[in-house]
SEGUVEX-202276 format. One record per residue (C-alpha): x negated, y negated, z; residue number from 1. Coordinates in Angstrom, 3 decimals. Last residue first. Layout:
N
@X:X Y:Y Z:Z resi:NUM;
...
This chain:
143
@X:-154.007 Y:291.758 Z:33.909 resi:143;
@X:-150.797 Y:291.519 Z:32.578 resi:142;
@X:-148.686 Y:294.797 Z:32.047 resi:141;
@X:-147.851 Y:296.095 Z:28.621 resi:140;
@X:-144.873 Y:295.025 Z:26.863 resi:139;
@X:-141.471 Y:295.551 Z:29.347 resi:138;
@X:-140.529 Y:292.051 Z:27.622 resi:137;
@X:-140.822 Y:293.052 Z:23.826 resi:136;
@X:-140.095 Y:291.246 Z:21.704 resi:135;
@X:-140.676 Y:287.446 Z:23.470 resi:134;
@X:-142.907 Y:289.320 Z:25.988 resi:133;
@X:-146.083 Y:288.497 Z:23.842 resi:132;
@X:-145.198 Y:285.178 Z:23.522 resi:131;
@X:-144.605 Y:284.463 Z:27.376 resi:130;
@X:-148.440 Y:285.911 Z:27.970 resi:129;
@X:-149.611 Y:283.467 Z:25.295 resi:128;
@X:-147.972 Y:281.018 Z:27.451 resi:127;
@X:-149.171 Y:282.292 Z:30.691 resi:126;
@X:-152.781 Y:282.329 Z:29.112 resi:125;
@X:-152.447 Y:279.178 Z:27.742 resi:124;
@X:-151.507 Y:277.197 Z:30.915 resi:123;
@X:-154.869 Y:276.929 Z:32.940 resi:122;
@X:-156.800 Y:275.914 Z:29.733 resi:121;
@X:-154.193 Y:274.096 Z:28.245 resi:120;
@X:-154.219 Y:271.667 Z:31.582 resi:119;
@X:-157.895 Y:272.144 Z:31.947 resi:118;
@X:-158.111 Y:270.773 Z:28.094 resi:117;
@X:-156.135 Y:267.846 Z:28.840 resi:116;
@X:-158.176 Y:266.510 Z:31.830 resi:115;
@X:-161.175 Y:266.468 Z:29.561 resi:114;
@X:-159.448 Y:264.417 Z:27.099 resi:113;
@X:-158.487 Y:261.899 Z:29.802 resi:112;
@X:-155.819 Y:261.362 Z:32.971 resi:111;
@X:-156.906 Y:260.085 Z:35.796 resi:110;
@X:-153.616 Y:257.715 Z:36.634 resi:109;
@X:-151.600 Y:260.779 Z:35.657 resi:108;
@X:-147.769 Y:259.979 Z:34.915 resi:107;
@X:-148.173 Y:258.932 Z:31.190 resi:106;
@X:-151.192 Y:261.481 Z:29.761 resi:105;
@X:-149.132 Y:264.200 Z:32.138 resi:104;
@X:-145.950 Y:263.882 Z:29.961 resi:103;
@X:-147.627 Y:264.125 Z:26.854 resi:102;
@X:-149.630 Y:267.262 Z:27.733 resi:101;
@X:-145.995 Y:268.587 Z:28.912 resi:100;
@X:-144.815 Y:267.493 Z:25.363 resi:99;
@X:-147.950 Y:269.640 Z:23.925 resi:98;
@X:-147.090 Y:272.361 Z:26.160 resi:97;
@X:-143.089 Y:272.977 Z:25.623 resi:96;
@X:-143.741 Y:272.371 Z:21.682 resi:95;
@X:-146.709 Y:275.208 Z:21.329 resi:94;
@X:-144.547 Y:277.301 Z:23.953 resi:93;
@X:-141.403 Y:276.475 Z:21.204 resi:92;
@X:-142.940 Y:278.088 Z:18.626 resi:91;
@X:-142.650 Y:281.639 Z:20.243 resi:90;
@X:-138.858 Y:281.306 Z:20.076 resi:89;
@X:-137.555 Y:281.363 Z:23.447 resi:88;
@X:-134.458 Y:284.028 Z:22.823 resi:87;
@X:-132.030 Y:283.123 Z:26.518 resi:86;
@X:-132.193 Y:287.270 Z:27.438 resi:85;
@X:-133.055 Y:289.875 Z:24.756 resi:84;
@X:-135.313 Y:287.741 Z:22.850 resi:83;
@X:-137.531 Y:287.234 Z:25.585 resi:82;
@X:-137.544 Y:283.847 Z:28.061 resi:81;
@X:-136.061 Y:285.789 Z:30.895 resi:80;
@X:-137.955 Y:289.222 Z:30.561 resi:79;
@X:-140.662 Y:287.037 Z:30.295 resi:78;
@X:-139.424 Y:284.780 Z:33.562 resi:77;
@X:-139.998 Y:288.184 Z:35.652 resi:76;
@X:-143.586 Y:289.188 Z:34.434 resi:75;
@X:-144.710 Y:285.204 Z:34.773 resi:74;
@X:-143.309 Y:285.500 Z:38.488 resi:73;
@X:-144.936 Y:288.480 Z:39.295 resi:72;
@X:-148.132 Y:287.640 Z:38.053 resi:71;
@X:-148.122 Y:284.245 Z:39.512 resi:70;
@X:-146.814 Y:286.360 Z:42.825 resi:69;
@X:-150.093 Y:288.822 Z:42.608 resi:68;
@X:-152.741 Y:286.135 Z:41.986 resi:67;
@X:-155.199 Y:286.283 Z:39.239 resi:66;
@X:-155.944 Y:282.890 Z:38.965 resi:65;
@X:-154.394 Y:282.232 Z:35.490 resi:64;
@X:-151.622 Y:283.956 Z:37.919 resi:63;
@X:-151.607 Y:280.929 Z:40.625 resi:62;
@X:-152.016 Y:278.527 Z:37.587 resi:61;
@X:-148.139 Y:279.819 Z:36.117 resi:60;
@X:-147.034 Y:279.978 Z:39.664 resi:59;
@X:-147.806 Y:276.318 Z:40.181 resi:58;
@X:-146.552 Y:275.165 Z:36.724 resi:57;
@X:-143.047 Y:277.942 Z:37.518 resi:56;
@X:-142.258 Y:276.041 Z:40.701 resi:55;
@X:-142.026 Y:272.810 Z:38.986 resi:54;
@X:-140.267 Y:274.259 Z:35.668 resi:53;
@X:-137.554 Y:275.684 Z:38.731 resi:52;
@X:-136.998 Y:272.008 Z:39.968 resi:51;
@X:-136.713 Y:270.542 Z:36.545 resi:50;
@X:-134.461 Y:273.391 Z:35.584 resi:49;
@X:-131.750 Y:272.407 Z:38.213 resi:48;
@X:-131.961 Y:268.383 Z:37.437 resi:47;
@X:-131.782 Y:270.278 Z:33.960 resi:46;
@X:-128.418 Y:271.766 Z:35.026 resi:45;
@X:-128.084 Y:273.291 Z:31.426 resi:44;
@X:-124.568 Y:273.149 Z:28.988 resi:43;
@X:-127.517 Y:272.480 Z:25.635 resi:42;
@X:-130.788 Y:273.454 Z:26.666 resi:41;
@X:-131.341 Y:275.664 Z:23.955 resi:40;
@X:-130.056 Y:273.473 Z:21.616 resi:39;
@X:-132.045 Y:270.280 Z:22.308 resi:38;
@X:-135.294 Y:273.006 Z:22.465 resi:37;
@X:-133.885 Y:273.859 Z:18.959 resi:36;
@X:-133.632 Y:270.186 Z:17.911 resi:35;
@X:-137.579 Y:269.392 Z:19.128 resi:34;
@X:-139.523 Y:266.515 Z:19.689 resi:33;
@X:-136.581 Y:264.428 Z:22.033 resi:32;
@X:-135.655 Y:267.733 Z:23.829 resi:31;
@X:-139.287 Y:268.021 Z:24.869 resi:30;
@X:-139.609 Y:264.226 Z:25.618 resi:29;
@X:-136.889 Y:263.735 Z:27.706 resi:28;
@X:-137.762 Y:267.298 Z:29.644 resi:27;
@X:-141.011 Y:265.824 Z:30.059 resi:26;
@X:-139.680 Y:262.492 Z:31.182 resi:25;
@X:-137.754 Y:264.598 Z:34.339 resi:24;
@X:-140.982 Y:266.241 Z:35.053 resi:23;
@X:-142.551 Y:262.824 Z:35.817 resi:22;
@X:-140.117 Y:261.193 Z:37.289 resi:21;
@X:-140.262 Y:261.135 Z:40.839 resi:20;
@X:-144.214 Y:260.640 Z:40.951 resi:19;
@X:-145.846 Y:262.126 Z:43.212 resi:18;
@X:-144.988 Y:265.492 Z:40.913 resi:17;
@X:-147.703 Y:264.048 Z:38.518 resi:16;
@X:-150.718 Y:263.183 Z:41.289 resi:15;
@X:-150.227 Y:266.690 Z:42.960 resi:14;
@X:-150.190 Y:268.934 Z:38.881 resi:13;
@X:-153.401 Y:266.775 Z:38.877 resi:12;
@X:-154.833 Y:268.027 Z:41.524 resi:11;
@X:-153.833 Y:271.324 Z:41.199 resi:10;
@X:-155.035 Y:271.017 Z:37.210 resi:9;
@X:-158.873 Y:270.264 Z:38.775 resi:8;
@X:-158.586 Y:272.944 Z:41.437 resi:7;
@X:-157.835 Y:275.433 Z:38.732 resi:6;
@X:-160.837 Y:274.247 Z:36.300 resi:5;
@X:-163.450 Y:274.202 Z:38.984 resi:4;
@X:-162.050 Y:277.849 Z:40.343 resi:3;
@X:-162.914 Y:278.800 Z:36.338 resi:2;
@X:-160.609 Y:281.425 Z:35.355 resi:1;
């Protein structure tokens, strides 16, 4: 992974959590765009998942970067997400990240295109990572 490209999403990863709100509006727009996310998250503490998704975006770029605890992290909320624990559909990644996208063209002052395609640069590989797990979460290990 480019170090240009992770240092660019850190930054604006810092300008979104400034802001109070900004991972609670994702969560309104992901249950807003998608019934099965709605039921998924149905009985949740989402002032509880808010603060775990904002642990989980830094640990997500800290294994795009190679790092041991992304890695470990990403291998532990696989077994999680897979179909043998709370059954993420696949689908829902390509939901979770364009709502995220949403959510960081409203709370980032600097947002643009360009800023967009570091954000799915730095999180597709930990989403395609949570797909693979979804059937199998012992699957192969990351690299």
């Amino acid at each position: 992974m480019n170090p240009h490209d992770l240092e660019t999403f850190d930054d604006s990863l810092a300008r979104c959590y400034a802001q109070p709100r900004f991972l609670e509006r994702f969560y309104e727009i992901f249950l807003e765009a998608s019934p099965e996310a709605r039921a998924k998250f149905a009985g949740t503490d989402l002032a509880q998942q808010r603060r775990m998704l904002k642990a989980s975006l830094v640990l997500m770029m800290l294994s795009t970067g190679g790092k041991a605890e992304g890695m470990t992290h990403m291998e532990r909320i696989g077994a999680v997400h897979s179909k043998g624990g709370h059954d993420i559909p696949p689908l829902l990644y390509d939901i979770w990240l364009e709502c995220l996208l949403q959510a960081v063209t409203e709370f980032d002052k600097d947002s643009s295109p360009e800023l967009l395609a570091v954000w799915r640069r730095v999180l597709e590989p930990g989403i395609a990572f949570m797909k693979s797990r979804h059937d199998d979460p012992t699957g192969p290990p990351a690299h």
